[in-house]
KOLVEXLUM-465037 format. One record per residue: residue in three letters; x, y, z of N, C-alpha, C, O in turn. Coordinates in pm, whole numbers, plus 50000, padded with zeros to 5 digits. Each point is the difference from the previous one (the first is absolute). Layout:
! KOLVEXLUM-465037
alaXYZXYZXYZXYZ...
//
This chain:
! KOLVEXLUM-465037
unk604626246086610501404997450034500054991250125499315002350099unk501654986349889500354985750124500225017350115500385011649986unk499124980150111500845008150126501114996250041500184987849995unk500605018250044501755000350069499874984750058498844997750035unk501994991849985500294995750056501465002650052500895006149940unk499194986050234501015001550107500744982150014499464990150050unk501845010849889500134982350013500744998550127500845009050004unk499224982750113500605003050130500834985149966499474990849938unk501875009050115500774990449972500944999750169501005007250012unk498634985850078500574996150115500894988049980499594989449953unk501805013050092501314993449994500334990250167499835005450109unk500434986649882500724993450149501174990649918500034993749894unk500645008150185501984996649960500284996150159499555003350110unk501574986949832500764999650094501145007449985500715001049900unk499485007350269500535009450010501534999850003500645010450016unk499914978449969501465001249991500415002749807501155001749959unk497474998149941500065004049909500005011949977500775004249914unk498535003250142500205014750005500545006249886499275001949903unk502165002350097501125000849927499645005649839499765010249935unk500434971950056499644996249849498735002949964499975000949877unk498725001450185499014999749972499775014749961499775001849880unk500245008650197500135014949976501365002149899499955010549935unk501054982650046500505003549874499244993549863499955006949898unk499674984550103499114993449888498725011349992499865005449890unk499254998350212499185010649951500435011649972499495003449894unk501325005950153500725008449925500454998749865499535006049904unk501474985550096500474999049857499254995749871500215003949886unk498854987050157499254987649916498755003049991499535005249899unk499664991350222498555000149977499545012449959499535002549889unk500675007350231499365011249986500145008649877499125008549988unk501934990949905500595004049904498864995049903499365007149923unk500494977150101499704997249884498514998449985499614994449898unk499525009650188498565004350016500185010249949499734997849881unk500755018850134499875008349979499885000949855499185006449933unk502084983650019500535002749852498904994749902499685004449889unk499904986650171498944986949965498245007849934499365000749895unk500535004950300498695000750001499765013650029498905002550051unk501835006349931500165014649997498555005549961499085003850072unk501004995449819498475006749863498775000250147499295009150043unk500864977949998498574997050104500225002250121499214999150094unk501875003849907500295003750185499825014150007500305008749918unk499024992350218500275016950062500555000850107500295011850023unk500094979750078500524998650104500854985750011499864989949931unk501055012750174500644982250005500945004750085501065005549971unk498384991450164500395004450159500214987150058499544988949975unk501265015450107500884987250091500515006050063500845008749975unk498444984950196500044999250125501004988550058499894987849988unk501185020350083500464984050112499425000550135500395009350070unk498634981549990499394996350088501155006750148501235000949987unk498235001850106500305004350168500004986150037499004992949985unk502125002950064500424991450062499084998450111500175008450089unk498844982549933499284996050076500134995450127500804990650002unk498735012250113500364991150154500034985549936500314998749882unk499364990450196499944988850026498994997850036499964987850009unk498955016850026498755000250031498965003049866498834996249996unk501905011849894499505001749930500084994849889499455003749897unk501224987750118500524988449862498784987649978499854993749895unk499475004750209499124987849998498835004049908499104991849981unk500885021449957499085002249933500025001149870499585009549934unk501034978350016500524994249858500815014249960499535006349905unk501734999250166500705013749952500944989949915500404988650022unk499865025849809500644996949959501185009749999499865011450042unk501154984649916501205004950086501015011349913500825007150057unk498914993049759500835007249935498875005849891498804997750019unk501555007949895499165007649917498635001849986499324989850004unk500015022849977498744997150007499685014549843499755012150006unk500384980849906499715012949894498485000349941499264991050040unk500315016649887499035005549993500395005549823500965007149970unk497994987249930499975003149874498335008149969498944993849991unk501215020649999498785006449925500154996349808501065000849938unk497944996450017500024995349910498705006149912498864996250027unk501425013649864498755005449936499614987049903499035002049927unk501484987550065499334993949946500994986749997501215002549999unk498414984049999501014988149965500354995249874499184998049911unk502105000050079500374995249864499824988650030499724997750118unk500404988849768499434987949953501174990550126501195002349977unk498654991850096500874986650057500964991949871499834997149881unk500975001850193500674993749896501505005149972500335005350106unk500724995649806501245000949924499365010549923500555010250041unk498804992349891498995006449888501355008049969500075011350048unk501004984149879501115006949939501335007550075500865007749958unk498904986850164501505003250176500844987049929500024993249898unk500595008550219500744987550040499464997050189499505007950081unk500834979849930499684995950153500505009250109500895008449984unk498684990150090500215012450162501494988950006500044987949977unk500655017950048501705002050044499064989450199499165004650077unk501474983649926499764995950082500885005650113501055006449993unk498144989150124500615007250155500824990450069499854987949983unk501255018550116501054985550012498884991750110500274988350023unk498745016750030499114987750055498415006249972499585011450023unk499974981349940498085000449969499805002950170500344992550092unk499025020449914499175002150100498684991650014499654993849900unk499625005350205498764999950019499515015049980500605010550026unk498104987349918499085011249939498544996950010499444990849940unk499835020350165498865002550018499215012549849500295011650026unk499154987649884499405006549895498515000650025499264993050068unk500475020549832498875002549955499555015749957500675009950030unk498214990449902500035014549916498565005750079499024993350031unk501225021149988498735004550065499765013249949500545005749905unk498644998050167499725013549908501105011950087500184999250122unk500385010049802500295009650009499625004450167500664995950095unk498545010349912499075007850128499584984450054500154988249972unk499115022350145499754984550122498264998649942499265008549951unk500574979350074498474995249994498755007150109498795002049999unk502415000350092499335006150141500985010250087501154996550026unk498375015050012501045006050121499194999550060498875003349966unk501604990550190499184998250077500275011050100498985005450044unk502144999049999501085009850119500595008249957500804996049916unk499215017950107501295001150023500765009049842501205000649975unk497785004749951500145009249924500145011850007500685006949924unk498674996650169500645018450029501435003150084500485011250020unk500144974650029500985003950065501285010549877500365000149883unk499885006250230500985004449911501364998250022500424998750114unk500645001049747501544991550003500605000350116500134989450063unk500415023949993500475005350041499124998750175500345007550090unk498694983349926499004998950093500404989150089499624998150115unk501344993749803500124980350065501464995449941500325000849881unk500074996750170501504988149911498624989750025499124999250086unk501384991249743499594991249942500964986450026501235000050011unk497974989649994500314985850013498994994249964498975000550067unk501154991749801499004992449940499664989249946500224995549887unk499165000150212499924985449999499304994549884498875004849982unk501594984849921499765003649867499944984049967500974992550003unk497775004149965499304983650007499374997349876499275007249932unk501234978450043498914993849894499404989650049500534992050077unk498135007349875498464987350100499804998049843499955006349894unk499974978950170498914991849940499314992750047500484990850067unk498215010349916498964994850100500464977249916500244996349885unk499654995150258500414988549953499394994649916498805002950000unk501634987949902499384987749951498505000950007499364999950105unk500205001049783498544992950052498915004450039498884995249989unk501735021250092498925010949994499675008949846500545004549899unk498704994750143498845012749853501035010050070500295000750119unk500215007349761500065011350017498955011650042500505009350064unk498144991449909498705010450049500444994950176500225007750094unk499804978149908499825000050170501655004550074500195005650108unk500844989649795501145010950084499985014149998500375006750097unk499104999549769499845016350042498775004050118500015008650089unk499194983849882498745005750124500754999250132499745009350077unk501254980449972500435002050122500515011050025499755007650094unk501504994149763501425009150010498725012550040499745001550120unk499645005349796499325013249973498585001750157499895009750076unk499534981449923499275003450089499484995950175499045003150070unk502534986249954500424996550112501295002250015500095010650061unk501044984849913501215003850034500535011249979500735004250090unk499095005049775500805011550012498985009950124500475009750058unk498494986749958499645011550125500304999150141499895008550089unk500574977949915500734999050134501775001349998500785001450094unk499414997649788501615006949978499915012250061500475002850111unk498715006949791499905011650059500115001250155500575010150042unk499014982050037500195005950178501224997250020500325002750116unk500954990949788501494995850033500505016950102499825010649940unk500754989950200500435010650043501305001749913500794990649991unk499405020249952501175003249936499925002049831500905003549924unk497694993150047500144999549860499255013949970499025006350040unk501944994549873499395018149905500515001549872500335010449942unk499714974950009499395002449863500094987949933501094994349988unk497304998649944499564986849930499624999849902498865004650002unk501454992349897499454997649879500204989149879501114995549972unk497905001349969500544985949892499454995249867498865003749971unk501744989149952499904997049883499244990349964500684989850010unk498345007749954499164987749973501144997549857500305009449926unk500314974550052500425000949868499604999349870498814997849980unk502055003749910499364999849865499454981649984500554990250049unk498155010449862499834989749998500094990549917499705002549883unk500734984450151500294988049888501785005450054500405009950061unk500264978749882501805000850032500485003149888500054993349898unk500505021750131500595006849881501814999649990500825004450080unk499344990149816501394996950015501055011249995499715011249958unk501524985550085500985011149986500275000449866499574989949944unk500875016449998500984996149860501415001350019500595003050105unk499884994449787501414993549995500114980949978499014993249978unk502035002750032500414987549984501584997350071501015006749979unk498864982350101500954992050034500514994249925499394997549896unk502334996350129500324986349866498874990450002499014999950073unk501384991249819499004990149987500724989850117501224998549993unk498194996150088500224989050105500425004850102500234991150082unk500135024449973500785006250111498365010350080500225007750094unk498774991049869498755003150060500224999950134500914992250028unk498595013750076499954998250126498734990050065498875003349965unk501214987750104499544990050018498715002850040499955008350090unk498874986949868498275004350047500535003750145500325011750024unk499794976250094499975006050125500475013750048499325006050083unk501704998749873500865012150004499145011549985500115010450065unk498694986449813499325015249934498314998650096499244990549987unk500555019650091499024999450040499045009949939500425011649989unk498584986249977499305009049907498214998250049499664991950086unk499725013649869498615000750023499585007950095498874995850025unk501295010350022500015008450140498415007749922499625001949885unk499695001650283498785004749986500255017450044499375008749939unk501544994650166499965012550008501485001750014500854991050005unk499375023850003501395008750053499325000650095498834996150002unk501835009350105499755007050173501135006150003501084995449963unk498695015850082501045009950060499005008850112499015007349997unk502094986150117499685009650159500925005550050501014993550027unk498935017049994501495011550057499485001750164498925000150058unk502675001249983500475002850117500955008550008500815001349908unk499235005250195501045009150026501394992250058501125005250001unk498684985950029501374991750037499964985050016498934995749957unk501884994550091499334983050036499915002450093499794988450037unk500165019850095499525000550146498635002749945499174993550064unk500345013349845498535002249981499704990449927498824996449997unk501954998349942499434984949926499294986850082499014992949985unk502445008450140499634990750071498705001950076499034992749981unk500985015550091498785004650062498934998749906499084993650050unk500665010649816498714993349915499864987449984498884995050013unk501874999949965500034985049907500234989250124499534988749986unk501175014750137500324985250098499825004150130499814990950081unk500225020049960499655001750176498815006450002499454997950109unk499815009849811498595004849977499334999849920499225009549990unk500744983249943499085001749902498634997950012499584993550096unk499475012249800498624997350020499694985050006500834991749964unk497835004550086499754985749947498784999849886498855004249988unk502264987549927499764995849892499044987250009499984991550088unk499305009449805498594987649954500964997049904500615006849917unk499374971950137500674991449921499045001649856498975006750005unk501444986949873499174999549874499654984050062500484992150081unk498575008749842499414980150017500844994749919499944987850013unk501035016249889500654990949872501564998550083500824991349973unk499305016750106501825000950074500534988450003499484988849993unk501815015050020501164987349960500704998450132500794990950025unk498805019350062500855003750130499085006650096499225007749942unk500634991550186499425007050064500325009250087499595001150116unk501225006049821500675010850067500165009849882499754995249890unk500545015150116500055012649947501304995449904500814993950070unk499655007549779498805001749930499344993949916499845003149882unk499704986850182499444989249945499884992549914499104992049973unk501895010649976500754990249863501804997050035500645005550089unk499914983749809500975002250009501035007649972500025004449886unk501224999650217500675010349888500994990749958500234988250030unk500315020249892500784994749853499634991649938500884994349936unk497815001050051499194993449904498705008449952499724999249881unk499505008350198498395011149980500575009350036499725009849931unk501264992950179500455015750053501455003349949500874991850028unk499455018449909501905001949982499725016150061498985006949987unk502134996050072499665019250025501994999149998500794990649995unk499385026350014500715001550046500065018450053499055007849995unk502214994950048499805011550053500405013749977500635006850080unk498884997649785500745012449956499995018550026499025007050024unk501914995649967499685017850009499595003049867499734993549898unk500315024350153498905003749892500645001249842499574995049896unk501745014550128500954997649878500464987049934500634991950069unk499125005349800500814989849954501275003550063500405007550090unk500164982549813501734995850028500435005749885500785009549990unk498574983249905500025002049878499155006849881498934994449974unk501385016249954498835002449865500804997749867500625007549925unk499144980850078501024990749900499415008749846500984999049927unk498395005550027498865005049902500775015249965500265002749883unk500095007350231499995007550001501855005050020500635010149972unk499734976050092501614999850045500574997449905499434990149954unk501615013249967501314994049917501294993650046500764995249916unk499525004550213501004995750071500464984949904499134992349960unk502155005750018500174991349962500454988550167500415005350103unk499444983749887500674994950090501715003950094500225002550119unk500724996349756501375004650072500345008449904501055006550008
//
């Protein structure tokens, strides 16, 4: 039996859309995955991102939805007998990709218990740039950088997704000619990252007034932490622990 896959779908909008955009997923999208792709879904959670400082935006943050599809198995890409996804009154930008279920690695931060920490979780997709071998971006991620993450003051709890491999498509179908434009869909991503904090005063203190020092990769795009670009190799954003949404499990109609 395929193992579970996890499809992660990161949203950035402009925010005076708002509005229309959370009424279109209510009414439209989220409806029509369920109705769609039900048989293969077991989960279909949606998070709205913690409004981020300003300090914390430079790290390719994206700014509105961040859902999450468990999937015992994928149906075929395509129309394969739907009709087209009910378009949105504006095409987001969208960070994608499918990973496994469970993390590839826990590195931190497993015995804490719930009731031990308020959660803030900083919640990232990497792709190592252009041009690098993947063997030589995981050897950094796994046996130089995530062990100096670990000394971040404030962090208590790391763990991550190596992704599924080869680019596995979503299913469903757009109209014919109303597609969202290549630049818009960012896809290929090499890992998830998720690092928790108890607050952004503890964020900040890990990530910009203390942090460990970090070993540049020889392939970097940037020489500063984290060494690629964001919103092109880096997207994160910043969620709690509860969805927003258990679209799967919710019947709420819109109005």
């Amino acid at each position: 039996m395929p193992a579970m896959l996890k499809s992660v779908v990161m949203h950035d909008i402009p925010m005076d859309h708002v509005a229309a955009m959370e009424r279109w997923y209510y009414r439209d999208h989220a409806p029509e995955i369920n109705r769609r792709f039900g048989p293969w879904l077991q989960r279909h959670d949606s998070w709205l991102p913690v409004d981020a400082p300003p300090e914390a935006r430079r790290f390719g943050y994206f700014n509105w939805r961040v859902t999450e599809g468990w999937w015992r198995e994928l149906p075929q890409p395509g129309p394969q007998g739907n009709l087209a996804f009910t378009l949105p009154p504006r095409l987001p930008k969208v960070a994608t990709g499918f990973f496994p279920v469970q993390p590839t690695e826990d590195f931190l931060g497993g015995g804490v218990q719930p009731h031990e920490k308020a959660v803030l979780r900083w919640f990232m997709l990497l792709r190592y740039p252009a041009g690098v071998a993947k063997e030589e971006g995981e050897r950094w991620f796994l046996e130089v950088h995530a062990p100096e993450v670990l000394r971040q003051p404030g962090l208590f709890r790391f763990f991550s997704f190596r992704a599924a491999s080869g680019r596995v498509p979503l299913p469903g179908e757009w109209p014919p000619g109303r597609q969202p434009a290549p630049e818009s869909v960012l896809h290929s991503w090499d890992r998830l990252i998720e690092l928790w904090y108890e607050s952004f005063a503890d964020w900040r203190q890990a990530v910009l007034e203390a942090p460990p020092r970090y070993t540049r990769p020889a392939w970097a795009t940037r020489n500063d932490y984290p060494f690629v670009q964001p919103g092109l190799d880096l997207v994160s954003s910043f969620l709690l622990e509860r969805p927003a949404d258990e679209f799967w499990r919710d019947s709420r109609g819109y109005l």
